[in-house]
N, C-alpha and C positions, 0 to 999 in steps of 0.2 A: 468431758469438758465441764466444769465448774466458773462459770464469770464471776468474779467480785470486784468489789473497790477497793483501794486502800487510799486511806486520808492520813498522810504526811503531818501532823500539827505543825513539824519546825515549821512549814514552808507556807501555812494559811496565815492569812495576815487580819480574818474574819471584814471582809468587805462585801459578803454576800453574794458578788455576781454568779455565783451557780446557783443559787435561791432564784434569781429574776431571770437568768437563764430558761432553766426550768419552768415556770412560769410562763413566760414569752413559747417557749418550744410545742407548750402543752397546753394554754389558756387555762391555766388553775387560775382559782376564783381568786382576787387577793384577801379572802380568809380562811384559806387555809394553805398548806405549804406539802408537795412533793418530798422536798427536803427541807434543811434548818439549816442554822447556821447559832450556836448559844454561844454565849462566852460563859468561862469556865474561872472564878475566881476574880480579883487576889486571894487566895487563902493560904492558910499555914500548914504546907505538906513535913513527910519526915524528911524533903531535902529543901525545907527552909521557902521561901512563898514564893508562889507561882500562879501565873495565870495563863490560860490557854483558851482555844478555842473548840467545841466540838460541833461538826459538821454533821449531821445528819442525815440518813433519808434508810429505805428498804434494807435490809441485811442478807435478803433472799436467802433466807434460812436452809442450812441441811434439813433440820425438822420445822419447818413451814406451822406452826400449829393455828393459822388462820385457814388452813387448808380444808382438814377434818372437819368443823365446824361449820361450813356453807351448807346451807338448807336448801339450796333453789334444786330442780330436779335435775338430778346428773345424763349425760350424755355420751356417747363414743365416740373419741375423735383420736383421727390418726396425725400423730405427730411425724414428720419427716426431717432427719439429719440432711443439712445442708451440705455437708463436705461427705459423707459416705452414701447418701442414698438410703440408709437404713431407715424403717419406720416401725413405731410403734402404735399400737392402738389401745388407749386407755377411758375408762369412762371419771370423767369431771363433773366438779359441779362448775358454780363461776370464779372458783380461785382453785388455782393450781401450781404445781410444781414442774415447768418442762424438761421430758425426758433427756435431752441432748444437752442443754445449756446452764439445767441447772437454776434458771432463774422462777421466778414464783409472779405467774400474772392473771388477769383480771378479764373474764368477759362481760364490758358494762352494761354488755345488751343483756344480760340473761341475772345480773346481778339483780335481785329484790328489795335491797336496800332495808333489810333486816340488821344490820352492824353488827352481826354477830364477831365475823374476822375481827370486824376495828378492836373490840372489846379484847378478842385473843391474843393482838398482840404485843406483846411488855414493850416493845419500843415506840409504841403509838407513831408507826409509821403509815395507818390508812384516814382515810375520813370518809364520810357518805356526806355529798352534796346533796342534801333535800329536797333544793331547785331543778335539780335534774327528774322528778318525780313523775311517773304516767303511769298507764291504766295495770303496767303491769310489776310495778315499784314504788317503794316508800322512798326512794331518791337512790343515787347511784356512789358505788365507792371509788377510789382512786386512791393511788399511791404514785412511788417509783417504779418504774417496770423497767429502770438498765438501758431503757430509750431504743429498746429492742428493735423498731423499724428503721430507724438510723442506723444501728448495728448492722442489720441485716444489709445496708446496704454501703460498708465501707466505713462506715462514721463513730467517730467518738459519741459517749452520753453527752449532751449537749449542757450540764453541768463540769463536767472533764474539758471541753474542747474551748469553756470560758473562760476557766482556771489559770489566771495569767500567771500565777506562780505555781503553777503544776500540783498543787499541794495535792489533788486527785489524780488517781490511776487507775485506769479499770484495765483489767484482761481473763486472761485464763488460768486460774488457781491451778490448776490440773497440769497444766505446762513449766516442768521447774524451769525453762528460760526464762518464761516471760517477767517483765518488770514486776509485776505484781510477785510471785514466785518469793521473788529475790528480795521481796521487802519482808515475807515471812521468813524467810532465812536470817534475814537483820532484828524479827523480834515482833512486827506487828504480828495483834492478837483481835479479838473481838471482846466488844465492850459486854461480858458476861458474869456473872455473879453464882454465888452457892446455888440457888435457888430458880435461876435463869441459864440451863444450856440446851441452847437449842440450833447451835453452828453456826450462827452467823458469819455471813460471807461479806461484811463489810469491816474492813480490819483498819486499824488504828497502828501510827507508829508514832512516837517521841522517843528523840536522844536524850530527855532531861527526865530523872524520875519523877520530878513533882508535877511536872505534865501528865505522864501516867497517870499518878495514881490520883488526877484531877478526873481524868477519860473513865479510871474505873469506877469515881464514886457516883460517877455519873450514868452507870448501867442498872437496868434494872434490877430489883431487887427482892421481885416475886410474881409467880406467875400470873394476870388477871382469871379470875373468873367469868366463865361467859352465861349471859342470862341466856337459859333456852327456851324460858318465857316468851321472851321478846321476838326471837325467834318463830314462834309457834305463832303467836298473834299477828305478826309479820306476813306470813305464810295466810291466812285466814284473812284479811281486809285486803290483799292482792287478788284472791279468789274470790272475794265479795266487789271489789271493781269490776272485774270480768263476768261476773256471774250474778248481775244485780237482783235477778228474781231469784235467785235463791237468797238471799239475803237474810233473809230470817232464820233459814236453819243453818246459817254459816254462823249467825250469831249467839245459838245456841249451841253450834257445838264450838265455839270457838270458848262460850264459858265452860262448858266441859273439859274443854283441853287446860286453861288454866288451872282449874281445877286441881287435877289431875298432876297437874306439874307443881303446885302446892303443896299437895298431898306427899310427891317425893322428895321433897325436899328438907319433910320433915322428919322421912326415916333416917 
């Protein structure tokens, strides 16, 4: 099983309500966004001017490359298939990949709020709330996460199920009936570039070319770099909250480690 979205352009009218959807379902802060919703133009495409709307949030990537990149100390946890029973047992950090569904989520308990992910990923689909911040984080990330505990229990993503012109469709990539299926069969793709492939599972469709190739100037267009500076020092003032009498030599070797991380970056 694979879940993705597909976002319709003809059918988005760009009125937001799965933006405040989302929002209301999740208490995102109102600065910052789960999803978007941009407009796209007037501009002058090769099939003469066009404007559209692109909707935004998570892609739940084949290659997840915000995955790799978490620093917090990994753990073993057994995933379990809902419809087969099968389990697997993988060890995580606080962003992952799940085995059965495909989708790519977040434990904000265990998250450090180093940003390393956010940084990784080209659709700047995460943020780290700072206000979220204690003894054992520099504040906490969030995304879309597919609205997996409504999933789980029967329900649409609560951006989908607001979507009064259906312009959203979430199912099972994997399933050639399902509606989603059937819209790649029609031509949705994912908004990806030379530079940028990494699967994205949130796929785009327009019957008009200048809609397209509005959606694909609109993809990113090279991969971020991620500081593993930031990272490191992240990691070191969360172990000097907890660990206050050690403080001093956390701050010494915390210069060391930059250091150190200076030092390679200049090979």
């Amino acid at each position: 099983m694979q879940y993705g979205m597909i976002i319709d352009v003809d059918k988005c009218v760009g009125c937001h309500a799965c933006v405040i959807a989302c929002k209301a379902e999740w208490e995102v802060p109102t600065q910052f966004d789960r999803n978007w919703v941009h407009r796209l133009g007037p501009s002058l495409t090769s099939d003469g001017m066009a404007a559209t709307y692109y909707p935004g949030l998570c892609n739940h990537c084949e290659i997840p490359v915000c995955v790799p990149v978490c620093p917090a100390d990994p753990v073993n946890v057994t995933f379990k298939d809902a419809k087969t029973g099968k389990t697997v047992t993988m060890e995580i950090s606080a962003t992952w990949k799940d085995p059965f569904n495909g989708t790519v989520q977040v434990d904000r308990e265990r998250c450090i709020g180093c940003g390393a992910c956010a940084e990784a990923c080209p659709y700047d689909a995460r943020f780290i709330d700072e206000s979220l911040k204690d003894d054992t984080s520099l504040g906490k990330v969030d995304k879309c996460t597919y609205c997996m505990p409504r999933v789980a229990e029967g329900l649409e993503p609560a951006c989908v199920q607001t979507c009064l012109a259906r312009a959203r469709i979430f199912g099972d990539l994997d399933d050639p009936n399902s509606e989603v299926s059937q819209y790649v069969k029609k031509g949705a793709v994912g908004l990806t570039s030379k530079a940028v492939q990494i699967g994205p599972h949130g796929l785009y469709y327009a019957s008009k070319k200048g809609d397209m190739e509005l959606l694909m100037q609109a993809a990113p267009q090279e991969m971020p770099k991620v500081s593993l500076r930031r990272s490191m020092l992240t990691r070191l003032t969360v172990a000097a909250q907890t660990h206050m009498k050690e403080i001093g030599l956390l701050g010494l070797a915390g210069g060391l480690l930059v250091q150190s991380v200076q030092d390679d970056d200049k090979e």
